[in-house]
GUVO-145938 format. One line per 4 residues: number of its first residue (from 1); their letters; for each residue x, y negated, z of C-alpha. Coordinates in nm, 3 decimals, m for minus. Each point is the difference from the previous one (the first is absolute). Layout:
NUM = a = X,Y,Z | ...
// end
This chain:
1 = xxxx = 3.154,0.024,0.578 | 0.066,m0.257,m0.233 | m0.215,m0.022,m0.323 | 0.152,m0.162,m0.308
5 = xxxx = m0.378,m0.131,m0.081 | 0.110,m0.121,m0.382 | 0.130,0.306,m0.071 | m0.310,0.220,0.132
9 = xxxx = m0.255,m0.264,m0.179 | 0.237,0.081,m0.365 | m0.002,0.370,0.051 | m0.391,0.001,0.060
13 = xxxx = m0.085,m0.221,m0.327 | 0.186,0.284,m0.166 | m0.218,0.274,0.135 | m0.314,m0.153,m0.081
17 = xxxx = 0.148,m0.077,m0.377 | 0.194,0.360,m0.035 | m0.275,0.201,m0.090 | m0.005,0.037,m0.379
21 = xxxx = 0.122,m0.325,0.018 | m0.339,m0.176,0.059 | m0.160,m0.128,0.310 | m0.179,0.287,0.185
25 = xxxx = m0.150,m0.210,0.287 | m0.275,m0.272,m0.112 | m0.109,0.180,m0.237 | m0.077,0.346,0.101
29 = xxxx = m0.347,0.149,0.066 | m0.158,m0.011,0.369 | m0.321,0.138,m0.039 | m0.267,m0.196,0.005
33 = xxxx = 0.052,m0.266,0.226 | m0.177,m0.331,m0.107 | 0.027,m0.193,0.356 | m0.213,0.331,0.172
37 = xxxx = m0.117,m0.009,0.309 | 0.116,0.343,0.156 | m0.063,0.160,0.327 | 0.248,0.145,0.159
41 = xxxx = m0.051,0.299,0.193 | 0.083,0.347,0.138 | m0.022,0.303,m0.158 | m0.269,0.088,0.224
45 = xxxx = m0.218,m0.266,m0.119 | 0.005,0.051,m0.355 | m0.348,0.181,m0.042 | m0.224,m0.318,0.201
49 = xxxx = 0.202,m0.198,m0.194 | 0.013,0.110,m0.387 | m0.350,m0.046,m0.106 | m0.010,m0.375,0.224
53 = xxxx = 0.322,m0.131,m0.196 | m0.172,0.112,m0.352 | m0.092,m0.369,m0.075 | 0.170,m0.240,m0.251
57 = xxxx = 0.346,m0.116,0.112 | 0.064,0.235,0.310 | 0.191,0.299,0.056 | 0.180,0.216,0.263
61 = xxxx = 0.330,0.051,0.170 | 0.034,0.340,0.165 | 0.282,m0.053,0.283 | 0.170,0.334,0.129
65 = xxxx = m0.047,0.086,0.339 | 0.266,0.073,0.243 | 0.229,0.100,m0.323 | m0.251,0.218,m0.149
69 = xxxx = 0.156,m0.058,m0.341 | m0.195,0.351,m0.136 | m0.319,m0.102,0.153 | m0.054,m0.304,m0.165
73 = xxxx = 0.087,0.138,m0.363 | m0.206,0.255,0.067 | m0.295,m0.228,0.078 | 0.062,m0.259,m0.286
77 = xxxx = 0.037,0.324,m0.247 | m0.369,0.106,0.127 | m0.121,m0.373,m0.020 | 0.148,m0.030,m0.365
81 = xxxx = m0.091,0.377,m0.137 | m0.323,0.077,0.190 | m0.163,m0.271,0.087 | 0.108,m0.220,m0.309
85 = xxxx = 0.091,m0.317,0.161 | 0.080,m0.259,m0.254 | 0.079,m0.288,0.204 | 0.370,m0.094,0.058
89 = xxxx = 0.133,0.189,0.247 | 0.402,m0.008,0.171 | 0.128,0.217,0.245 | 0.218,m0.169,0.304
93 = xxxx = 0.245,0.279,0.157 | m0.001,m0.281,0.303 | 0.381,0.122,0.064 | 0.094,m0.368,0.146
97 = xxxx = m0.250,0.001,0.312 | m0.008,0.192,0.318 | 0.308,0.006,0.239 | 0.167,0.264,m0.238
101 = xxxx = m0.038,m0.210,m0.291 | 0.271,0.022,m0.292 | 0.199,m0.263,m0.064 | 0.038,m0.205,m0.354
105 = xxxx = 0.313,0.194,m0.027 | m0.160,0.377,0.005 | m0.034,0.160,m0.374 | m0.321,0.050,m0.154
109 = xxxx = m0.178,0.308,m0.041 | 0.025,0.086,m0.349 | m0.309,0.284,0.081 | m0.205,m0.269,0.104
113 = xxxx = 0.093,m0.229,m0.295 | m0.103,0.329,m0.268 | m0.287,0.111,0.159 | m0.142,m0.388,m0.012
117 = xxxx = 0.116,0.049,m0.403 | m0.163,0.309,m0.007 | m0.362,m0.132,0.162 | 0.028,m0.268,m0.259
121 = xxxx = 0.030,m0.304,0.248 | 0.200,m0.297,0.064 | 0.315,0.108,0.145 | 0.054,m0.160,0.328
125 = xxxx = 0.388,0.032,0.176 | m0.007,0.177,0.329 | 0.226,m0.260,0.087 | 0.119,m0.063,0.367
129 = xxxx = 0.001,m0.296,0.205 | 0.169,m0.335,m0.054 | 0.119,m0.191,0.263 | 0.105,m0.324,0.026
133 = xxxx = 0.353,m0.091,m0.148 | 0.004,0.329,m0.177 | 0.128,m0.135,m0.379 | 0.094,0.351,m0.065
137 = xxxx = m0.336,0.182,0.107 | m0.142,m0.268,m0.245 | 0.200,0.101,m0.311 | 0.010,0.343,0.096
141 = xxxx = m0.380,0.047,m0.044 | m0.014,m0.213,m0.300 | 0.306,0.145,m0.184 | m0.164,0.374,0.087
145 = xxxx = m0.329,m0.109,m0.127 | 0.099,m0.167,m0.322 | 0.191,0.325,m0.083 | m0.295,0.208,0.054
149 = xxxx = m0.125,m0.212,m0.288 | m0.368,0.006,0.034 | m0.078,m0.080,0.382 | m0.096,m0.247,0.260
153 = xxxx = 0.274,m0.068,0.250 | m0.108,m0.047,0.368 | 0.110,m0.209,0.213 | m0.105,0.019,0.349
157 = xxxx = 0.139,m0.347,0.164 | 0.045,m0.170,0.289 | m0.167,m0.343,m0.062 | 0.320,m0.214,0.021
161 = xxxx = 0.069,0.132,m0.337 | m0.298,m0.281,m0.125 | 0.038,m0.236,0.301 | 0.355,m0.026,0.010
165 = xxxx = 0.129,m0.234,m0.316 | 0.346,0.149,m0.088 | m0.203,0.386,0.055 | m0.229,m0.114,m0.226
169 = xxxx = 0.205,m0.159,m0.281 | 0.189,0.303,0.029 | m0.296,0.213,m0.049 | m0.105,m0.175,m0.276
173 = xxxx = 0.347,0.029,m0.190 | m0.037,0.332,0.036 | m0.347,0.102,m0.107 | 0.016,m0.258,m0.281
177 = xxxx = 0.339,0.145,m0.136 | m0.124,0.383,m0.019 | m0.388,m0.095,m0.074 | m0.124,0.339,0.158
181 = xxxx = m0.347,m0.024,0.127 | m0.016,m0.051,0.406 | m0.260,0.097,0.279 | 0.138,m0.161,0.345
185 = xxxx = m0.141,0.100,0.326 | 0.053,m0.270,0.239 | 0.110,0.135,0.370 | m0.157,m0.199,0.335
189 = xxxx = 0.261,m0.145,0.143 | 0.089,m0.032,0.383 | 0.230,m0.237,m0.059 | m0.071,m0.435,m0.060
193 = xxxx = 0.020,m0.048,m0.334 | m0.212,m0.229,m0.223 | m0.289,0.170,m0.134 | m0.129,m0.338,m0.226
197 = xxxx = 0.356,0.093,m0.175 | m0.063,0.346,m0.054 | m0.336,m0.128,m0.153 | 0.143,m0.259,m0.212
201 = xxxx = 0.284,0.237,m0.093 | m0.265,0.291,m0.129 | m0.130,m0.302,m0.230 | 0.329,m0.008,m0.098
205 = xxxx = 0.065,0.393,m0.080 | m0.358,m0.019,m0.204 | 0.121,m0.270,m0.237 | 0.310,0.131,m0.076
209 = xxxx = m0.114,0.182,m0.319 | m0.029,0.376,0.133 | m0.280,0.184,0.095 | m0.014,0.013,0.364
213 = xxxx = m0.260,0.205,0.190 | m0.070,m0.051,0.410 | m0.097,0.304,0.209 | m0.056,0.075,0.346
217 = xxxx = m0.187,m0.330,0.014 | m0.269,m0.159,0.213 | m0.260,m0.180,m0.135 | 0.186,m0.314,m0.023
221 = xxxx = 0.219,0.171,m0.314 | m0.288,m0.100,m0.170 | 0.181,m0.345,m0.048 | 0.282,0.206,m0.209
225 = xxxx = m0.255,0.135,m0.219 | m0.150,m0.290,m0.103 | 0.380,m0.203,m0.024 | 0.084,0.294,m0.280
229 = xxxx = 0.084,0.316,0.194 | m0.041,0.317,m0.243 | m0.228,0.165,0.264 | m0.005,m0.032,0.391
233 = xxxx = m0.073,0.285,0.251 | m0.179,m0.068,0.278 | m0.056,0.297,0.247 | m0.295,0.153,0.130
237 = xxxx = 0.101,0.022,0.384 | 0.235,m0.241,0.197 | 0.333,0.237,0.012 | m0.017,m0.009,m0.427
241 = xxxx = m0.042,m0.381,0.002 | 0.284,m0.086,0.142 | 0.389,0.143,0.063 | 0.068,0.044,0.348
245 = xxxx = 0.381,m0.096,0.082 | 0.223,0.316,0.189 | m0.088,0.025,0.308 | 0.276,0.087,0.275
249 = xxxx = 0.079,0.343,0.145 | m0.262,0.115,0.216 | m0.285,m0.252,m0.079 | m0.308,0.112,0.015
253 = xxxx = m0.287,m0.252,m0.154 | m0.278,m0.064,0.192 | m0.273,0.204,m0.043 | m0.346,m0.119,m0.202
257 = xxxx = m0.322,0.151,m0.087 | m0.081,m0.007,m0.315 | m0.295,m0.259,m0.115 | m0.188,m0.045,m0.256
261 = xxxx = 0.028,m0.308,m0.182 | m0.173,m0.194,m0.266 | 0.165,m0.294,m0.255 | m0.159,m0.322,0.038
265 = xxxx = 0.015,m0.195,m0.339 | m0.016,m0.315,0.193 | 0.283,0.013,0.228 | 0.258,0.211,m0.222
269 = xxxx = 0.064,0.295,0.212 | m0.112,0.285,0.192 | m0.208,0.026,0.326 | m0.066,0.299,0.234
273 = xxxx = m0.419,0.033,m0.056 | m0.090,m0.005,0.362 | 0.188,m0.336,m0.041 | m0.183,m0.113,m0.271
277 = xxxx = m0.300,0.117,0.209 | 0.027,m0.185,0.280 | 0.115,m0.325,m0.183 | m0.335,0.036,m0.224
281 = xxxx = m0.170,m0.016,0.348 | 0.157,m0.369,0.098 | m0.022,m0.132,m0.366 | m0.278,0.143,m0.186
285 = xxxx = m0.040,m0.286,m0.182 | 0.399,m0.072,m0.109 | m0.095,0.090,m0.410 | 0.253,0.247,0.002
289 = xxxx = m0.206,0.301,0.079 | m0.150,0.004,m0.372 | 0.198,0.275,m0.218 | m0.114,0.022,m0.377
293 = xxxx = 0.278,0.278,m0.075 | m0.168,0.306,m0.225 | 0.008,0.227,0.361 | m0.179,m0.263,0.217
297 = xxxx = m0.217,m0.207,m0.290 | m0.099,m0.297,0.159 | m0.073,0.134,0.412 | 0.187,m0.090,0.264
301 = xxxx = 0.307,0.172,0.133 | m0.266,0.130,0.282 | m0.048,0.248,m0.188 | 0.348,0.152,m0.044
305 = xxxx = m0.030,m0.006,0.374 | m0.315,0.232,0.071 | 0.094,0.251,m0.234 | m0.018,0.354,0.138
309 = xxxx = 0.360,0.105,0.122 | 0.010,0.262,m0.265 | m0.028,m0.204,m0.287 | 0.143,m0.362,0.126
313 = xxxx = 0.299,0.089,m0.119 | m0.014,0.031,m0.336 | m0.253,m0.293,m0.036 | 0.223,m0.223,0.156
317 = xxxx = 0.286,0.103,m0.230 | m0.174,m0.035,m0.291 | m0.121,m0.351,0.132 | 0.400,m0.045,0.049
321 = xxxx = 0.102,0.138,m0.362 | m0.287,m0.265,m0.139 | 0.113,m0.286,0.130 | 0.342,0.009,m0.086
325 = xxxx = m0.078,0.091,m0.316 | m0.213,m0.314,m0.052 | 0.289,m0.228,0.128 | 0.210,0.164,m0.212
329 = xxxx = m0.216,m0.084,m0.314 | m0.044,m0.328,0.176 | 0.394,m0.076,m0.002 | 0.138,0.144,m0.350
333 = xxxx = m0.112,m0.331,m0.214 | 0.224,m0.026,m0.292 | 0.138,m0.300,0.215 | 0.245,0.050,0.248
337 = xxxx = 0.019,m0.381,0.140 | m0.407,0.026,0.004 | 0.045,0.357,0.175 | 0.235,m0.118,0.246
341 = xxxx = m0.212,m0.338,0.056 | m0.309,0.220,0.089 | 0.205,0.219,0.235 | 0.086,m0.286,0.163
345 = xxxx = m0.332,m0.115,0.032 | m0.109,0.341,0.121 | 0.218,0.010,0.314 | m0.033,m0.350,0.094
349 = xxxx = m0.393,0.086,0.018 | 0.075,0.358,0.161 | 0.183,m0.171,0.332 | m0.250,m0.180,m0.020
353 = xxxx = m0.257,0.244,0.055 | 0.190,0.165,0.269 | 0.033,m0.288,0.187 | m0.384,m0.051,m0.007
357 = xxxx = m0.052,0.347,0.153 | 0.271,m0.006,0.229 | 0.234,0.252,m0.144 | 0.331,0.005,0.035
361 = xxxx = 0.202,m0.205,m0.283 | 0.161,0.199,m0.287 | 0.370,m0.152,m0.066 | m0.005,0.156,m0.357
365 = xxxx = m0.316,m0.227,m0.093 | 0.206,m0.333,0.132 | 0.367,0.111,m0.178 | m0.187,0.071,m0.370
369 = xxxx = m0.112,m0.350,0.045 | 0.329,m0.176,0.069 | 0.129,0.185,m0.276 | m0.196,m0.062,m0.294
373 = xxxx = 0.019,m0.370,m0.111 | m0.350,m0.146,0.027 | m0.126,m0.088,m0.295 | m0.057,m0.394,0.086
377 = xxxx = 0.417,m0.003,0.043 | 0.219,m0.049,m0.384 | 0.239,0.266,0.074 | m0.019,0.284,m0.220
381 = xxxx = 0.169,0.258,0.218 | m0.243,0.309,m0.065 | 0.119,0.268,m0.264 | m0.121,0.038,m0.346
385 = xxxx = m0.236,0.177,m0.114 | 0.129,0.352,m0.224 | m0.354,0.067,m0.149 | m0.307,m0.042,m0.019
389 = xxxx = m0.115,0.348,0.077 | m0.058,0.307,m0.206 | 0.246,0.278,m0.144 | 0.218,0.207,0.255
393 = xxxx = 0.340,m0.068,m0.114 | 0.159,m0.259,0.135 | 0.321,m0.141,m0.289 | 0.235,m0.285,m0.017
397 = xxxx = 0.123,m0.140,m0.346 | 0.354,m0.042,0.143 | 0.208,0.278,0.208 | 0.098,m0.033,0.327
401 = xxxx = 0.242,m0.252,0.039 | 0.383,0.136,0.142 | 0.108,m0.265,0.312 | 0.299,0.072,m0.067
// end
């Protein structure tokens, strides 16, 4: 199909400015986002999670199971009306993964879009998946979502959409001309493609004036939060960190038990504890044992290790919830250069520390360091700062500018 892209980019700048003829995307309410520090997790973990994400600056994002739209209103109406949650709080309908996934093109589901009304929240687009190449998908979700007038449009990607330079200038024409807030999910690709791109291309999407939230995220999307993402989502177990690709017909994954695991501050990411067990064992003296989050004050990760079976658990993710927590207060400076710089600094020291132990070498950690200019260098590619903090709306003094 052949896309007339000036036309499409003209017809979108007159969504976003149709509604009583003001802009209805930078400047709409999203809650209380302030660069939060969510976790991300499934409806069956809401209750060990609500009372560990009560701190300063987190919050929760309950993601439907196996399309169990019903269940996971249900459980955010119980959060909200009985146990009085007050943190922020969105609701993924997760439509884009699994190998029956929608695609970008599939409606949304006005239901789902009232009842999130309804509860009060942020409303998040049940949007399908966007694959590479698909312009349409792309101004389909965005057109949709600035008519709805008050929500966040998702868009679950395939990373060539950053990494790829005429996706991304495209994306940014797009999201720049209607202004509507944007959450991206970022798929794992199967395919080569260059994932320093897709990092230097999410620096890209952060600066471009609209609030832009990551979910599904591992603990490196810590980098976006601290280079000016509204919040970041990072999940509580591996299958809600990431966004598997489609798998073929008849695949079955391989099968894996289930282990614990504990974040290490240090190294910037998650290790299984009989891992971090055994690794305590050959480097007892490495420095990195020593956690001084509210759960463990001051002992050594030892002791997330010996807990009793029945209560390891929760320890551990409260130990979890603390530390990210921490980082995230660590990385929301009212600098975004001086953010960015200590990120930098962070993950250079983290493969560092994983080297030193022997474990295996986290490519995230190396491509957030090619991508943020160092701060000894006199470029000045890193995105400008919006605010300093404080307030939950996030406003322009211009509209959204029409490429047309």
């Amino acid at each position: 199909m052949v896309i007339n892209v000036s036309t499409m980019i003209s017809g979108v700048g007159l969504v976003a400015r149709e509604r009583n003829g003001q802009s209805t995307g930078i400047g709409r309410r999203i809650g209380d986002l302030d660069r939060s520090l969510l976790l991300q997790c499934r409806t069956s973990q809401v209750t060990q999670l609500a009372e560990a994400t009560g701190r300063a600056g987190g919050g929760l994002v309950i993601t439907a199971e196996r399309g169990n739209l019903r269940g996971c209103l249900d459980r955010a109406r119980h959060l909200l009306e009985v146990d009085h949650h007050r943190a922020p709080l969105l609701l993924d309908a997760a439509r884009y993964a699994g190998d029956g996934r929608s695609t970008a093109a599939a409606p949304f589901d006005q239901r789902w879009i009232q009842y999130q009304r309804e509860l009060g929240l942020p409303v998040l687009t049940d949007s399908g998946y966007l694959a590479p190449d698909d312009m349409a998908g792309l101004v389909g979700i965005l057109e949709r979502a600035a008519r709805l007038g008050d929500a966040i449009a998702l868009l679950p990607m395939h990373p060539a959409w950053l990494a790829d330079r005429y996706a991304r200038q495209t994306l940014l024409r797009y999201v720049t001309a209607l202004g509507v807030p944007i959450a991206i999910v970022l798929e794992e690709p199967v395919d080569p493609f260059e994932p320093v791109g897709a990092v230097r291309g999410l620096l890209q999407l952060l600066g471009c004036g609209v609030p832009v939230l990551l979910l599904r995220s591992d603990l490196p999307g810590l980098g976006a939060l601290g280079s000016g993402a509204a919040a970041v989502a990072i999940g509580t177990e591996p299958g809600l960190r990431r966004l598997d690709p489609r798998r073929p017909t008849g695949y079955l994954p391989p099968s894996r038990a289930a282990r614990p695991s504990a974040l290490i501050r240090q190294c910037l990411s998650y290790q299984p504890l009989a891992v971090i067990e055994a690794t305590m064992r050959r480097h007892p003296d490495s420095g990195m044992w020593h956690c001084g989050c509210p759960t463990c004050a001051g002992r050594d990760l030892n002791w997330l290790v010996s807990r009793p079976e029945a209560e390891r658990d929760g320890v551990v993710l409260r130990h979890c919830v603390d530390v990210l927590l921490d980082l995230r207060t660590e990385l929301t400076g009212p600098s975004v250069q001086l953010n960015q710089w200590s990120w930098r600094a962070r993950c250079a020291a983290a493969a560092s520390r994983r080297r030193e132990v022997g474990w295996d070498r986290l490519p995230a950690l190396d491509h957030w360091q090619e991508a943020i200019t160092p701060p000894t260098s006199s470029r000045t590619a890193v995105p400008t700062s919006r605010r300093s903090g404080g307030g939950s709306r996030f406003s322009r003094t211009t509209p959204p500018r029409s490429a047309a």
